[in-house]
C-alpha positions in Angstrom: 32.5 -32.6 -18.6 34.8 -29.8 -17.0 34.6 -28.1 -20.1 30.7 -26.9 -20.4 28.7 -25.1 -18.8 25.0 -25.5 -19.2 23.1 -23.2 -16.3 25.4 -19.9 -15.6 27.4 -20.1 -12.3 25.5 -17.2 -10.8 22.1 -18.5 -11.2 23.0 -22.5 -10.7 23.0 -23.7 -6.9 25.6 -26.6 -7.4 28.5 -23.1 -8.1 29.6 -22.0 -4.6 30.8 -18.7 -3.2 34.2 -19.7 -1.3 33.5 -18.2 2.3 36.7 -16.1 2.6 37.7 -15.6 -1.9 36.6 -12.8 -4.1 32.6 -12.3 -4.4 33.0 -13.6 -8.6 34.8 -16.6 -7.1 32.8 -19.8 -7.6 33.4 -23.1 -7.8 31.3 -26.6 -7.9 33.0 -29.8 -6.7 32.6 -33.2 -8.2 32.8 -35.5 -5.4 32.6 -39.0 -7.8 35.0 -38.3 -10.1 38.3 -40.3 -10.1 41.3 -37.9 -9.9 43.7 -41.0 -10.1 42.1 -41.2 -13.9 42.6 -37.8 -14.4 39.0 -36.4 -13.6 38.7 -33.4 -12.2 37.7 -32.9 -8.3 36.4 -29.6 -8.6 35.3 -26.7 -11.4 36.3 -22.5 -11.2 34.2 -20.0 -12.8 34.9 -16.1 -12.4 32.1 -13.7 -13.0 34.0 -11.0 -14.2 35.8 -13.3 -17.0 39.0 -13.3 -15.2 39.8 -17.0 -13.9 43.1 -17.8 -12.4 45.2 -20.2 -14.2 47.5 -21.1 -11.6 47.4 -22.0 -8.2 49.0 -18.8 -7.1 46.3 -17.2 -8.7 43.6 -19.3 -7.1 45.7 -17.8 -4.2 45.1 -14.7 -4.7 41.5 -15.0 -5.6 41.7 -16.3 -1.9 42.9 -13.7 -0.2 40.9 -11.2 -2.0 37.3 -11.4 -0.3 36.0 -7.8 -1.4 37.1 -7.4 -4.8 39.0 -9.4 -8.0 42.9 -8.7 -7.4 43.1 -8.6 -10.8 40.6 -6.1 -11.4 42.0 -4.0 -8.7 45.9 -4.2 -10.2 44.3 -2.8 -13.6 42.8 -0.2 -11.5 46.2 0.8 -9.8 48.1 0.5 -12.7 45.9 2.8 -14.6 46.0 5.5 -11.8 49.8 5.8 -11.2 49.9 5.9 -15.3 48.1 8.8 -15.0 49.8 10.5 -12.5 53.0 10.1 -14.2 51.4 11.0 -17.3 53.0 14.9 -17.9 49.8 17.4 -18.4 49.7 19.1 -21.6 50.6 23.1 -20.7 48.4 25.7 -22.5 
């Protein structure tokens, strides 16, 4: 059951926005499942194919309410390689 995924997140109603994580946040709860046998109480999907894995991850996903901290890292890390990145002299 926690494994598929029929209807896409971003067109399926039952996949919520959390009202303060990252806008390709979502996640659907299931409010009949038994945790104490190991069901799952609630589902994450990321838009952008980045989920978190951990909780301080999940974290992170919510504290970031206008962008995916993990896209935004890659986007950092790229820049300051850049500028340490010696230009070629002609």
């Amino acid at each position: 059951m926690a494994g598929t995924i029929e209807t896409h997140p971003s067109e399926n109603s039952n996949w919520r926005k959390h009202k303060n994580a990252c806008p390709f946040y979502r996640e659907r709860w299931f409010p009949c499942n038994d945790v104490a046998a190991g069901e799952p109480m609630y589902q994450v999907f990321c838009l952008k194919g980045t989920p978190p894995i951990t909780a301080e991850e999940q974290e992170k996903c919510f504290r970031s309410k206008m962008c995916c901290w993990r896209l935004a890292n890659k986007k950092q890390a790229a820049e300051k390689a850049a500028e340490e990145t010696p230009l070629a002299s002609h």
